[in-house]
C-alpha positions in Angstrom: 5.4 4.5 15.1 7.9 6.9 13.9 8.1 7.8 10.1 11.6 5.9 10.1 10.9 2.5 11.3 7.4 2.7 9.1 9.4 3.0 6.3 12.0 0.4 7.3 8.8 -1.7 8.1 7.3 -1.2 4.9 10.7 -2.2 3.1 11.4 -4.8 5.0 7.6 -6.7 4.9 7.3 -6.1 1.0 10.7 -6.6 -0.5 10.2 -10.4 0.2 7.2 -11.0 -1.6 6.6 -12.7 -4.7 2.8 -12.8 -5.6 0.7 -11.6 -9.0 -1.3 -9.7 -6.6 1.0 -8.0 -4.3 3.1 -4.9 -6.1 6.6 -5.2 -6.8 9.4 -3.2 -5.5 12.1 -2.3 -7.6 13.9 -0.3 -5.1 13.9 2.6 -2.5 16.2 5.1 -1.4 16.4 6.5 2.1 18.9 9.9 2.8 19.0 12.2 6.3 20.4 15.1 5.7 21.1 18.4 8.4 18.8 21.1 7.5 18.6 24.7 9.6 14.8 24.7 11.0 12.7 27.2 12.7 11.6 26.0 16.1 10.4 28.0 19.2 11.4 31.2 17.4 14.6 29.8 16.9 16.8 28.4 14.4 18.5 24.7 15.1 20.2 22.1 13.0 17.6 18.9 12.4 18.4 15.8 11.1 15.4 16.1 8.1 14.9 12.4 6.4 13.1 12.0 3.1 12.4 8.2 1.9 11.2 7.1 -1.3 9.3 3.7 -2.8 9.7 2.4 -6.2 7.2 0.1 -7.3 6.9 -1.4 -10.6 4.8 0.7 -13.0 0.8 -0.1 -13.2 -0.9 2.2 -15.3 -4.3 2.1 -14.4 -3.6 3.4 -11.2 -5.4 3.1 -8.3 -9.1 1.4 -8.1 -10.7 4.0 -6.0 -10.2 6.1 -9.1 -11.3 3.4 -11.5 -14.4 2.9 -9.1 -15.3 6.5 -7.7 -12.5 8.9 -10.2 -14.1 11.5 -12.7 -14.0 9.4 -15.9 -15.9 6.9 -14.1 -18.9 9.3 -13.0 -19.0 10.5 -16.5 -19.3 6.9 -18.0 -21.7 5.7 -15.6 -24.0 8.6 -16.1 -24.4 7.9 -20.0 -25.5 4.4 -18.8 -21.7 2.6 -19.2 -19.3 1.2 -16.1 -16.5 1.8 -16.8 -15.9 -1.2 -14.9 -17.9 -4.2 -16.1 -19.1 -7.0 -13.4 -16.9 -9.5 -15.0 -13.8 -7.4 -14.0 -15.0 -6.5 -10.5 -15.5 -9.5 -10.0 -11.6 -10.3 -10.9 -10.6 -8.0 -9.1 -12.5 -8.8 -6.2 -11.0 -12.5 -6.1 -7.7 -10.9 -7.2 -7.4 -9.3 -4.0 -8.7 -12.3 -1.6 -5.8 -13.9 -3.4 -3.3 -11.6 -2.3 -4.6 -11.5 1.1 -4.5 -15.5 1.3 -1.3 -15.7 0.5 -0.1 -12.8 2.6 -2.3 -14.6 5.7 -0.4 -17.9 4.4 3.3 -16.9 5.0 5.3 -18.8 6.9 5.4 -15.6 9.0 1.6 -14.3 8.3 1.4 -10.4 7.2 -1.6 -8.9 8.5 -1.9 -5.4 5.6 -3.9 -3.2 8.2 -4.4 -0.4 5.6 -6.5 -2.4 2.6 -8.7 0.0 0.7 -9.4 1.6 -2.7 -6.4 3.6 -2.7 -3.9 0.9 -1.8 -5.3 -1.5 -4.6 -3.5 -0.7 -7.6 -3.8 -1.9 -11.3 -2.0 -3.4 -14.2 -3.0 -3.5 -18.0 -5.1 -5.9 -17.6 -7.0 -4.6 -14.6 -5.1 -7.1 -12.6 -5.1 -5.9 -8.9 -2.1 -5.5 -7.0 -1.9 -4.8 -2.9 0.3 -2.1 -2.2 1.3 0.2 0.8 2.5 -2.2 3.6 3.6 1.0 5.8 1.2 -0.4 8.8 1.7 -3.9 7.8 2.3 -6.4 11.0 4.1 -9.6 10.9 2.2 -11.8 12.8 4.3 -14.0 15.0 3.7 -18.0 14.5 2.8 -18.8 18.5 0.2 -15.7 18.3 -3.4 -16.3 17.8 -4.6 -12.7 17.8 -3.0 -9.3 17.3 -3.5 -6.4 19.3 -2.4 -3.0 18.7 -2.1 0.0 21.4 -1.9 2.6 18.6 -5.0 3.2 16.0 -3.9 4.3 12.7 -5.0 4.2 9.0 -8.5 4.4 7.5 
């Protein structure tokens, strides 16, 4: 899929959800602009797009580094998590609920990119799904999805 409609995918599938577990947007911004580019020892005139996301702020970041980062190796190796079992564990059902109620739509969202990375966290360690850039919407009258290109992790 080219970066354009990705973006425009990824607008389109999260700007209309309303879930404690799924990020917020707050806006985006999209500009092409002509740039001079070296191709084929040449110089031509490109149409050169840049596209941004804002999502609301969550400063704990992302859980891979909660889980995997350097403050958590360093914690873990003087005999602390820096991520108690409790919390996982909220986490954990944090994210099944966002998934439910992405699967639940009207119009089911399938995420097709959920890891670490894409999990992002609040204050309170509540988890939010982000990065719906290879998200699908799966049709109502379809009982399986099947893609012709492989992307993601």
């Amino acid at each position: 899929m080219p970066a354009g409609k990705i973006f425009i995918n990824e607008v389109q599938n999260i700007m209309v959800l309303k879930h404690p577990n799924i990020v917020k947007m707050v806006g985006y911004c999209s500009e092409t602009t002509k740039k001079l580019v070296q191709f084929d020892h040449r110089y031509i005139q490109a149409d050169v797009t840049e596209s941004v996301l804002c999502y609301e702020y969550l400063p704990k970041g992302d859980l891979a580094k909660n889980l995997f980062g350097k403050v958590s190796r360093l914690l873990v190796s003087s005999g602390k998590l820096i991520i108690d079992w409790d919390t996982r564990f909220k986490i954990i059902k944090g994210i099944c609920k966002g998934l439910r109620y992405l699967h639940k739509l009207d119009i089911p969202i399938i995420h097709m990119d959920l890891k670490p990375e894409n999990i992002l966290l609040d204050e309170d360690m509540m988890p939010k799904i982000a990065d719906f850039a290879l998200s699908r919407v799966f049709g109502e009258a379809q009982t399986r999805l099947c893609t012709q290109t492989v992307v993601g992790s």
